[in-house]
ROGU-380440 format. One record per residue (C-alpha): residue number from 1; residue in one letter; x, y, z. Coordinates in steps of 0.1 Angstrom, whole numbers, plus 2048, in hexadecimal, padded with zeros to 3 digits. Example, Ala and Ser with C-alpha at 12.3 -4.5 7.8 and 13.67 -1.06 7.14 Angstrom:
+-------+------+------+-------+-----+
! filum ! pase ! east ! north !  up !
+-------+------+------+-------+-----+
!     1 !    A !  87B !   7D3 ! 84E !
!     2 !    S !  889 !   7F5 ! 847 !
+-------+------+------+-------+-----+
This chain:
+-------+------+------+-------+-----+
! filum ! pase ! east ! north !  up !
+-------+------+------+-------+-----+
!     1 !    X !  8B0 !   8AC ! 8D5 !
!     2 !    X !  893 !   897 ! 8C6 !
!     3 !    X !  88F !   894 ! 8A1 !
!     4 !    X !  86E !   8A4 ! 894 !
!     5 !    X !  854 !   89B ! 877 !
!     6 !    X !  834 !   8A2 ! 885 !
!     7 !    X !  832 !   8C4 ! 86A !
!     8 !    X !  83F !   8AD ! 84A !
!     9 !    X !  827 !   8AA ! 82A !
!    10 !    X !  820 !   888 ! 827 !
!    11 !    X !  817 !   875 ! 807 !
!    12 !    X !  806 !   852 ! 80B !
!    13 !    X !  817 !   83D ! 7EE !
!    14 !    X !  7FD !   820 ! 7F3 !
!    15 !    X !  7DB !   821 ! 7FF !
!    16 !    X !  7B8 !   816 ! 7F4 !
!    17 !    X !  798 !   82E ! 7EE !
!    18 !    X !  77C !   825 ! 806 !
!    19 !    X !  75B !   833 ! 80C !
!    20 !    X !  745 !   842 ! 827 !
!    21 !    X !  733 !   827 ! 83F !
!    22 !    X !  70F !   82D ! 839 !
!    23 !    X !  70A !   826 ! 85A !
!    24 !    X !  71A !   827 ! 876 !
!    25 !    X !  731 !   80A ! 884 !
!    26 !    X !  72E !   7F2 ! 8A1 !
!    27 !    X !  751 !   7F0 ! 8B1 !
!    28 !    X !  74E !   7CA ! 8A4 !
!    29 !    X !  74E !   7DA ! 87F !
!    30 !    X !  763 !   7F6 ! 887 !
!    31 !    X !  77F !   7D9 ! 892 !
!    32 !    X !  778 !   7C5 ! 875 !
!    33 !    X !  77D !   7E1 ! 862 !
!    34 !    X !  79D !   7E9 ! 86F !
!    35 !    X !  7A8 !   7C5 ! 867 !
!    36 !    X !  7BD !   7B4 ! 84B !
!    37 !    X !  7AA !   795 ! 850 !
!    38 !    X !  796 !   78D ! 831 !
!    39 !    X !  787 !   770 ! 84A !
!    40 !    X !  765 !   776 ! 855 !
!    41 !    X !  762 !   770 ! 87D !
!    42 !    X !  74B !   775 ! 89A !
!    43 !    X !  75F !   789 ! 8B6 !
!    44 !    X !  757 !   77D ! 8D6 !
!    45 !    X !  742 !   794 ! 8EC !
!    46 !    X !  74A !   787 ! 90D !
!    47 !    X !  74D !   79C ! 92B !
!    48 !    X !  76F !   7B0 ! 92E !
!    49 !    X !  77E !   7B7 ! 94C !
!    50 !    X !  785 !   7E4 ! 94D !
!    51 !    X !  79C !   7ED ! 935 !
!    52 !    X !  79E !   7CC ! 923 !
!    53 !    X !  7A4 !   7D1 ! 8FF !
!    54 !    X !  789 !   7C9 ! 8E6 !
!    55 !    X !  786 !   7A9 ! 8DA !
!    56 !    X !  798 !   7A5 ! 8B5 !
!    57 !    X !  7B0 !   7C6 ! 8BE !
!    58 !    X !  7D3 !   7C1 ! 8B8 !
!    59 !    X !  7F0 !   7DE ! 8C0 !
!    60 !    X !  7E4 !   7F1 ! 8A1 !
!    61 !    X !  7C3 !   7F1 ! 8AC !
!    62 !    X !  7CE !   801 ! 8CE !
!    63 !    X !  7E5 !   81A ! 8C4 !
!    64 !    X !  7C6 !   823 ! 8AA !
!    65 !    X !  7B1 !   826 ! 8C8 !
!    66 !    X !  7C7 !   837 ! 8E2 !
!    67 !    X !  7D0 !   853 ! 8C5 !
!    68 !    X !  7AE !   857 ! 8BA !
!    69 !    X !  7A0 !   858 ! 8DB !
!    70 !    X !  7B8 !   87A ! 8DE !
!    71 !    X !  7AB !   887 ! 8BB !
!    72 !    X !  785 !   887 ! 8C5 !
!    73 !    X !  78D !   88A ! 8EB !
!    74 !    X !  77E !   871 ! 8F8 !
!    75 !    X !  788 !   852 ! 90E !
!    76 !    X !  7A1 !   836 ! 900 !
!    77 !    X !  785 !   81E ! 8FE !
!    78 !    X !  77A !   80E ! 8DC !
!    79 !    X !  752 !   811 ! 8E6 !
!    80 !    X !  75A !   83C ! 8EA !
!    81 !    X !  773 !   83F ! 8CB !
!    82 !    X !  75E !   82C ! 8B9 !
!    83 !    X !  73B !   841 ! 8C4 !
!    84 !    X !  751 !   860 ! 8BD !
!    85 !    X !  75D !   858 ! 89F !
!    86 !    X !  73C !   84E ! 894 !
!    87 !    X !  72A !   872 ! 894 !
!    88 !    X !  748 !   87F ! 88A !
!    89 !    X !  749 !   86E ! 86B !
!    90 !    X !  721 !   878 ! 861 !
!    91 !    X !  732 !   890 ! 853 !
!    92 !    X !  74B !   875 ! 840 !
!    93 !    X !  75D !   891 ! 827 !
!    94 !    X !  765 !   8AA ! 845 !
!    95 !    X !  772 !   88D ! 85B !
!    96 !    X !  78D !   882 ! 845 !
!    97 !    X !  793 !   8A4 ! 83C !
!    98 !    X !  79A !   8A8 ! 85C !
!    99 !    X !  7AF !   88F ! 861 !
!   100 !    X !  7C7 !   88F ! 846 !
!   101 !    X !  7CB !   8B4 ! 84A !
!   102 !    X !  7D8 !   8AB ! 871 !
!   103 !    X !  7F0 !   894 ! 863 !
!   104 !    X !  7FC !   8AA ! 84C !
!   105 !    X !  7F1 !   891 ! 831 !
!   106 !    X !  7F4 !   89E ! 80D !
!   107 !    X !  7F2 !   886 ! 7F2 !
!   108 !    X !  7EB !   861 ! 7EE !
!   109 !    X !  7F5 !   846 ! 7CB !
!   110 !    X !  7D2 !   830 ! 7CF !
!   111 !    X !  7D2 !   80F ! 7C6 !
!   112 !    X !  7AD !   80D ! 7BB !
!   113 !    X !  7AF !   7E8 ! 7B0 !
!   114 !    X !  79D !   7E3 ! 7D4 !
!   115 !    X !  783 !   7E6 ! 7DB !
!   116 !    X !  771 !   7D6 ! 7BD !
!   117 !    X !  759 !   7E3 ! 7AE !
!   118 !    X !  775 !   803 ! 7B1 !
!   119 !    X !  773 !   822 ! 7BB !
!   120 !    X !  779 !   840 ! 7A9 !
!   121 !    X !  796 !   855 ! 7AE !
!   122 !    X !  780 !   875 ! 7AC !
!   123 !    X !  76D !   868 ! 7C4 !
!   124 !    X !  785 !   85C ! 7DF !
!   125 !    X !  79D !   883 ! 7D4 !
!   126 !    X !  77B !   891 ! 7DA !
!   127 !    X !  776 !   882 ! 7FD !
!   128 !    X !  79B !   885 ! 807 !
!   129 !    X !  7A2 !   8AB ! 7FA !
!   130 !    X !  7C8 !   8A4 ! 7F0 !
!   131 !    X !  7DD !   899 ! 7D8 !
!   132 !    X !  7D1 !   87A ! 7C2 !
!   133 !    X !  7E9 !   860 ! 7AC !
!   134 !    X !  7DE !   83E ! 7A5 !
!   135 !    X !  7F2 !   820 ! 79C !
!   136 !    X !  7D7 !   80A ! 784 !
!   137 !    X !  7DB !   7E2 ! 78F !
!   138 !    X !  7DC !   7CB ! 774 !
!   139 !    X !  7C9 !   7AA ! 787 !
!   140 !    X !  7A4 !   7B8 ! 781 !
!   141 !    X !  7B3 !   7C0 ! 75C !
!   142 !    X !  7B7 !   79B ! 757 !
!   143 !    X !  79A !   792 ! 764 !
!   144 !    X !  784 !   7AA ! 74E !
!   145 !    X !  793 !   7A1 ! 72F !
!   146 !    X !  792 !   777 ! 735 !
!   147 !    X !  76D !   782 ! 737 !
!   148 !    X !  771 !   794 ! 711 !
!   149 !    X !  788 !   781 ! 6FF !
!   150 !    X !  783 !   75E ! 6F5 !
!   151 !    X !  7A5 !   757 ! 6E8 !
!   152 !    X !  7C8 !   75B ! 6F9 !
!   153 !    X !  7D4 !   774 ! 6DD !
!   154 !    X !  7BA !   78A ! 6DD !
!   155 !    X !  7BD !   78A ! 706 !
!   156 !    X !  7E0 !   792 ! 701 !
!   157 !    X !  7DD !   7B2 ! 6EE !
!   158 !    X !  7BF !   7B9 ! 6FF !
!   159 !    X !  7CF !   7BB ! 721 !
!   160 !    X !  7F4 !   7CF ! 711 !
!   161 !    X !  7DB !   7E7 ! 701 !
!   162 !    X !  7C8 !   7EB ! 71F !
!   163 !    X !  7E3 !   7F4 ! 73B !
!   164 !    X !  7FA !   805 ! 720 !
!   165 !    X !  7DC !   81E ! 71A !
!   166 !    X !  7D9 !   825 ! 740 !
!   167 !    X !  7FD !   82D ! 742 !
!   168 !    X !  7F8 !   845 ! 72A !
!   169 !    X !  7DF !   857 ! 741 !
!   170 !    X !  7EA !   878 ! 758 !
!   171 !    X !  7E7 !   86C ! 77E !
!   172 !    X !  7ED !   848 ! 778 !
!   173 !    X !  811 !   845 ! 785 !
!   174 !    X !  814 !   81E ! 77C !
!   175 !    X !  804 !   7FD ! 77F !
!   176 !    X !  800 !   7E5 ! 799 !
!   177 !    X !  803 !   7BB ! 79D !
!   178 !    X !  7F9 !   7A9 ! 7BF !
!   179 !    X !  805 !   78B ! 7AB !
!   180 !    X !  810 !   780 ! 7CF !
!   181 !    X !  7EC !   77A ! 7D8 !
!   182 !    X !  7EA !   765 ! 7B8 !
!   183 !    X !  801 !   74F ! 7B4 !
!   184 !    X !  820 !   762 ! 7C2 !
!   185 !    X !  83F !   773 ! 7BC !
!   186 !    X !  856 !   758 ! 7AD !
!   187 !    X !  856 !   769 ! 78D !
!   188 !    X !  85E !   752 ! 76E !
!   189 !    X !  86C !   75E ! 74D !
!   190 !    X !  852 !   765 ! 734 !
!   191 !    X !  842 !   749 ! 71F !
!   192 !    X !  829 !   74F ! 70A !
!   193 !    X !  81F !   72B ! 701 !
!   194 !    X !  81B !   724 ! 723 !
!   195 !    X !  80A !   73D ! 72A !
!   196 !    X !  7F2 !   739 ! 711 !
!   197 !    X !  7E7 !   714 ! 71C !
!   198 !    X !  7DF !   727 ! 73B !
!   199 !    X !  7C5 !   73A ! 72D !
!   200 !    X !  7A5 !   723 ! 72F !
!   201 !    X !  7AB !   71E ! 750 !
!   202 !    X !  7AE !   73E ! 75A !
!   203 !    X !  78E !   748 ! 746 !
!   204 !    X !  779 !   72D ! 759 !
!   205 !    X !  789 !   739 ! 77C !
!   206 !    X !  798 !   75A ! 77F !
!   207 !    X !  7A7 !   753 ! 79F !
!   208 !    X !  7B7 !   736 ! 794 !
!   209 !    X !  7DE !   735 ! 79A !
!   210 !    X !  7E6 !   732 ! 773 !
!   211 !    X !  80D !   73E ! 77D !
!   212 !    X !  817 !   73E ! 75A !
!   213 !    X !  7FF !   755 ! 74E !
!   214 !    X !  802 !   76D ! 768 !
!   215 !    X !  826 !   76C ! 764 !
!   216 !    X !  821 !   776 ! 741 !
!   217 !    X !  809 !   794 ! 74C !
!   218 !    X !  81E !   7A1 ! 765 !
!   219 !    X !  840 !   7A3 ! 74D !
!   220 !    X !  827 !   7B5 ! 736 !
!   221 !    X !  81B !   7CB ! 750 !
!   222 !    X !  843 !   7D0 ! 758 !
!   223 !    X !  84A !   7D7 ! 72F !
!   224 !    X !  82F !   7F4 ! 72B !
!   225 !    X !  83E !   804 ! 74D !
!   226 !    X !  860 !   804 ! 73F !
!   227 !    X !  850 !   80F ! 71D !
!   228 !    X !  83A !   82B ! 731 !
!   229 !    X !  857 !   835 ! 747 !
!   230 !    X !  844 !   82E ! 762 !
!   231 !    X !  844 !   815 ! 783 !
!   232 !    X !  83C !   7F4 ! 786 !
!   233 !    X !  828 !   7ED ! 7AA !
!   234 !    X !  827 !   7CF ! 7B6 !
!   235 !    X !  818 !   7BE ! 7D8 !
!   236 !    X !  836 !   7AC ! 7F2 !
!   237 !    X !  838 !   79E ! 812 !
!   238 !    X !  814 !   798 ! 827 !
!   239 !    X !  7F1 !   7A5 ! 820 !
!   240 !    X !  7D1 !   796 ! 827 !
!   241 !    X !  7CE !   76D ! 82A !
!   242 !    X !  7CA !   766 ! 807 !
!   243 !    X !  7F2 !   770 ! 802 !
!   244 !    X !  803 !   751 ! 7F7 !
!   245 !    X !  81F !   75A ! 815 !
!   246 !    X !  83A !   741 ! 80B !
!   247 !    X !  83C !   752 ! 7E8 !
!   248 !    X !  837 !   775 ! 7F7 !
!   249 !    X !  85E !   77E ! 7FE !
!   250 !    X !  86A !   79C ! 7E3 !
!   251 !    X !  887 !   783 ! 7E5 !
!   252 !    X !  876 !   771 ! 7CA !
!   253 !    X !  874 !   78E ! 7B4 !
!   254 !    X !  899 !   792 ! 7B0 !
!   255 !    X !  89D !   77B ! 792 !
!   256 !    X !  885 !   790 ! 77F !
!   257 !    X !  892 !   7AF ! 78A !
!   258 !    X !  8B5 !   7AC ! 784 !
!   259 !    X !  8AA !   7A2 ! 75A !
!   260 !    X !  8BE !   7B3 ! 744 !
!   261 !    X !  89D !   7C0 ! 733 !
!   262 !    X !  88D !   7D3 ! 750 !
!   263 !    X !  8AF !   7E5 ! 75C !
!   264 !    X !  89E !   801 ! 75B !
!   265 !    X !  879 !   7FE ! 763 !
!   266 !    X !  870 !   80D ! 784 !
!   267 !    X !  863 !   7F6 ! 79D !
!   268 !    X !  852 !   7FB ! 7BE !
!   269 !    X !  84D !   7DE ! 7D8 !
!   270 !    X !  832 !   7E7 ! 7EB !
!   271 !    X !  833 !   7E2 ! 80F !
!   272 !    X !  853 !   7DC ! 810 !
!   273 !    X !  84E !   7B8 ! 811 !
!   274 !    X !  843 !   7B5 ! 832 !
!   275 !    X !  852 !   7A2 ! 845 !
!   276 !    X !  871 !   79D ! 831 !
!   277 !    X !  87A !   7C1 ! 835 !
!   278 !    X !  89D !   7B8 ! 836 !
!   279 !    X !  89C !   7A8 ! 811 !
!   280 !    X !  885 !   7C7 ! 804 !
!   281 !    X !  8A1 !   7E0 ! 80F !
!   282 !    X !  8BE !   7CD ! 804 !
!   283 !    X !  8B0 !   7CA ! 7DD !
!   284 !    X !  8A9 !   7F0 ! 7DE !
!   285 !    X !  8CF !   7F5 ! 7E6 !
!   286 !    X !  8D8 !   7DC ! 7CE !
!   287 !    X !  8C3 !   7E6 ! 7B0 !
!   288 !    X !  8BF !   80C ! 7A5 !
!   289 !    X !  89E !   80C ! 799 !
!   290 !    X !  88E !   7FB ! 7B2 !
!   291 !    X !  87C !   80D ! 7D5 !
!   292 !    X !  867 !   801 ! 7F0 !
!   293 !    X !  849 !   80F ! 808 !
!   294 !    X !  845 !   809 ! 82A !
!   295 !    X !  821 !   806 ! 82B !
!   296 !    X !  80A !   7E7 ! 83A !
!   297 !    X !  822 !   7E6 ! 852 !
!   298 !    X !  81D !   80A ! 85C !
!   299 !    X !  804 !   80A ! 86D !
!   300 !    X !  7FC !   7E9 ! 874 !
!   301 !    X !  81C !   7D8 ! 884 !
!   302 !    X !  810 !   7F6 ! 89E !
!   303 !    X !  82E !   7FB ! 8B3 !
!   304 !    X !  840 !   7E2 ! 89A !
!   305 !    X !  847 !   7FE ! 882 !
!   306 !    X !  85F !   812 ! 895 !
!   307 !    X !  877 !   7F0 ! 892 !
!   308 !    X !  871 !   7EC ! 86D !
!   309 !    X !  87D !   810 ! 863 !
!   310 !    X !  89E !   806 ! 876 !
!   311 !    X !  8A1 !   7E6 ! 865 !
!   312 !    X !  895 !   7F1 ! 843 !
!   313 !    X !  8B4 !   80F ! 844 !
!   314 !    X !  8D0 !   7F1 ! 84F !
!   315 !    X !  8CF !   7F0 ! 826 !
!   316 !    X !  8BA !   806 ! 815 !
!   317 !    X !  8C4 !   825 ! 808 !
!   318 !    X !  8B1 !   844 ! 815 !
!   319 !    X !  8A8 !   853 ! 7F4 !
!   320 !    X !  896 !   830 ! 7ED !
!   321 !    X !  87C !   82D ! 806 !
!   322 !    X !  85A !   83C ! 808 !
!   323 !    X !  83F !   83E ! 81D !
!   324 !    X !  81E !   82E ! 819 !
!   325 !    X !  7FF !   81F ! 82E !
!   326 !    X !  7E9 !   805 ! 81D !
!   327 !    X !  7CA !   815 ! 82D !
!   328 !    X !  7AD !   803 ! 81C !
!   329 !    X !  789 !   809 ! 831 !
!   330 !    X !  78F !   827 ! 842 !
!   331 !    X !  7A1 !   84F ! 843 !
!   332 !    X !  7AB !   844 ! 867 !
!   333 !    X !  7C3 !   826 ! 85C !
!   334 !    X !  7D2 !   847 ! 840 !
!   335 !    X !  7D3 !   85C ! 860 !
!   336 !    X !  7E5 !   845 ! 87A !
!   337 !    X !  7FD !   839 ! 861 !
!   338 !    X !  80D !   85B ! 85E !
!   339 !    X !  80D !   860 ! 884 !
!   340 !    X !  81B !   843 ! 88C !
!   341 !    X !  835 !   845 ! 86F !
!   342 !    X !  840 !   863 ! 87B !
!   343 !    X !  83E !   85C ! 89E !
!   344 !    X !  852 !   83C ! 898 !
!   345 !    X !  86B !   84C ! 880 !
!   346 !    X !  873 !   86A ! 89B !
!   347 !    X !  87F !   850 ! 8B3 !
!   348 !    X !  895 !   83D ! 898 !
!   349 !    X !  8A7 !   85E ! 88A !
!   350 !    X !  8AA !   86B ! 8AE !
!   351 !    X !  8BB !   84E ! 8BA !
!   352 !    X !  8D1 !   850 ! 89A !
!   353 !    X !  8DA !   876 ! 8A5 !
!   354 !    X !  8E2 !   869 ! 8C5 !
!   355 !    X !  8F6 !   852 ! 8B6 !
!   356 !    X !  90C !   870 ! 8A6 !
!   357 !    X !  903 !   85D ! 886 !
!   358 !    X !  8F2 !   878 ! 876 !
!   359 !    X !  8EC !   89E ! 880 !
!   360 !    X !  8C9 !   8A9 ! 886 !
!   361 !    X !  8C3 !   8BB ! 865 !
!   362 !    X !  8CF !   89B ! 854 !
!   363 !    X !  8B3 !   88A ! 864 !
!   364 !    X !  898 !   8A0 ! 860 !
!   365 !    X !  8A1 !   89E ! 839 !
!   366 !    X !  8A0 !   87A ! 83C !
!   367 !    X !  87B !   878 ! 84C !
!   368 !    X !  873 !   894 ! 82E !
!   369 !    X !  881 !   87E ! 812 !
!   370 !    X !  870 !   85D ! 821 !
!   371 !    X !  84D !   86E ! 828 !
!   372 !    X !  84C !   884 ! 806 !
!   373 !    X !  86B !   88C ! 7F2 !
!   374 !    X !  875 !   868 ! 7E3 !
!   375 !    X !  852 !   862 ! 7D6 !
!   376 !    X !  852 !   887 ! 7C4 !
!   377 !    X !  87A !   881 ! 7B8 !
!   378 !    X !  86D !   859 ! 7AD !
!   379 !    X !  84F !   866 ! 79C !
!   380 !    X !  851 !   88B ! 794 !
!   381 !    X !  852 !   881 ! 76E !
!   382 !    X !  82B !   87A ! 774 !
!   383 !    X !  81A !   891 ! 78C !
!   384 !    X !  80C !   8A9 ! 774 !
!   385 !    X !  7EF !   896 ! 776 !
!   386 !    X !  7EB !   89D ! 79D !
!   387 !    X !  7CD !   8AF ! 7AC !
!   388 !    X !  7D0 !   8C7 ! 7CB !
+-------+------+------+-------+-----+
């Protein structure tokens, strides 16, 4: 008997606010905005032979189309999902209504560091009509207090003051680094003087690589988490082409992780470190305080993702895991992601009945505690803040 999930709650655990389009897309936007690619490029328009995917579309970008196409009932074909979806969304509010109620999609922790200028939480709770936490990201933090403080002491407690006084905030369930876009996760131990001589630097160029000094931030970042009692977030594995990659393995974080001073700060890595799944799941097993998301690869490894949740469970423990999407542009990246998850994840624990590894209520628990229960259990010290 097949596993089911398709009625499960779902909670996002990382996703970005977006807007409305104010117009609506050419399938060449609509594809670029479906893209991680922070690359600008022409697609080619040349002829296509029938039922020749779009040019630019990948395997996420067809499942998106062939599940979409069912949604607005209309032919697989991006020119018709995409006219579809376009007077659908006039209405933008009711569309993703609309959508997140048919994936049974109730709450989402918004990382609201992007897009810059940022979004408002009330604004994106407002458009989304569920559940709202937000994790506050430290980068744009930095940046706004280089352009305040002339000196590195006064940035110093400027930026503590700054993300300790969000933590204290109801709905703000922790902070967030993407240090790994930056200058990557080999963490050093903190060193102040270092740091410091990083400074000017970073105030002339505030995308400079300065490691030292955002080493320093992010172990402060990690001290008022473990002060706050809440979790640390912070970016692994691929995103968009400004990652540095051969610095992006969670495998780098370990050193950091393991100090004897954060044994007990919470600390999710985001995505899962994506690709080096395999090295995200065995530190959660390793390291009690630590979890992971499988999001960024769900949805856009496409059929990829059904392989990752049985490689991410070789190691990780089930009560560690959560789910998550990364959507960033659009309420249909939020609304595939929990279809596919679940579609994905049916397959995995059905095999695992048919395995006799597990009984079928065992399962279903599982897909319950992955797509909703671990994130309440991890965070229900700081959901009072939550909007319904």
């Amino acid at each position: 008997m097949k596993v089911t999930l398709s009625d499960i709650p779902a909670i996002d655990v990382h996703a970005h606010p977006y807007e409305a389009n104010i117009r609506p897309y050419t399938e060449e936007e609509y594809v670029k905005k479906l893209s991680l690619s922070v690359i600008p490029t022409k697609i080619s328009r040349d002829a296509r032979m029938p039922k020749q995917p779009f040019p630019g579309t990948n395997m996420w970008v067809q499942i998106l189309i062939q599940r979409l196409a069912s949604f607005l009932g209309c032919e697989p074909i991006l020119e018709e999902v995409v006219a579809h979806r376009n007077r659908r969304a006039t209405n933008f509010q009711q569309f993703t209504r609309e959508l997140f109620q048919d994936a049974h999609l109730t709450g989402i922790v918004g990382d609201f560091g992007y897009p810059q200028p940022p979004l408002t939480k009330e604004s994106y709770q407002d458009l989304c009509g569920v559940r709202m936490w937000e994790v506050y990201r430290i980068e744009p933090v930095m940046v706004r207090m280089s352009e305040q403080c002339d000196s590195f002491t006064q940035f110093v407690e400027s930026y503590r003051k700054d993300v300790r006084n969000e933590l204290k905030k109801d709905g703000v369930i922790g902070l967030k680094s993407i240090i790994a876009y930056r200058s990557g996760l080999d963490i050093q131990e903190m060193d102040e003087s270092n740091a410091k001589a990083d400074y000017a630097t970073f105030k002339a160029n505030t995308r400079a690589e300065v490691k030292r000094l955002r080493d320093y931030c992010l172990h402060i970042a990690m001290e008022e988490c473990t002060k706050a009692s809440k979790v640390m977030h912070i970016h692994t594995g691929i995103g968009d082409g400004e990652v540095i990659l051969p610095k992006a393995s969670p495998s780098f974080l370990l050193d950091m992780l393991r100090d004897e001073q954060y044994k007990n700060t919470k600390v999710h890595l985001v995505h899962g470190g994506y690709p080096w799944v395999e090295e995200a799941a065995f530190i959660v097993s390793i390291l009690p305080n630590v979890y992971m998301d499988i999001s960024l690869q769900n949805p856009f490894s496409g059929h990829g993702v059904k392989r990752v949740l049985s490689q991410v469970f070789e190691f990780a423990p089930f009560d560690k895991v959560m789910y998550g999407s990364d959507a960033f542009t659009m309420p249909e990246m939020n609304w595939l992601g929990v279809h596919l998850f679940k579609e994905c994840f049916e397959d995995v624990l059905t095999d695992w009945v048919a395995h006799n590894y597990m009984d079928e209520g065992t399962a279903r628990v599982i897909g319950e505690m992955v797509l909703y229960r671990n994130f309440e259990r991890v965070y229900h010290d700081h959901l009072k803040g939550d909007t319904s």
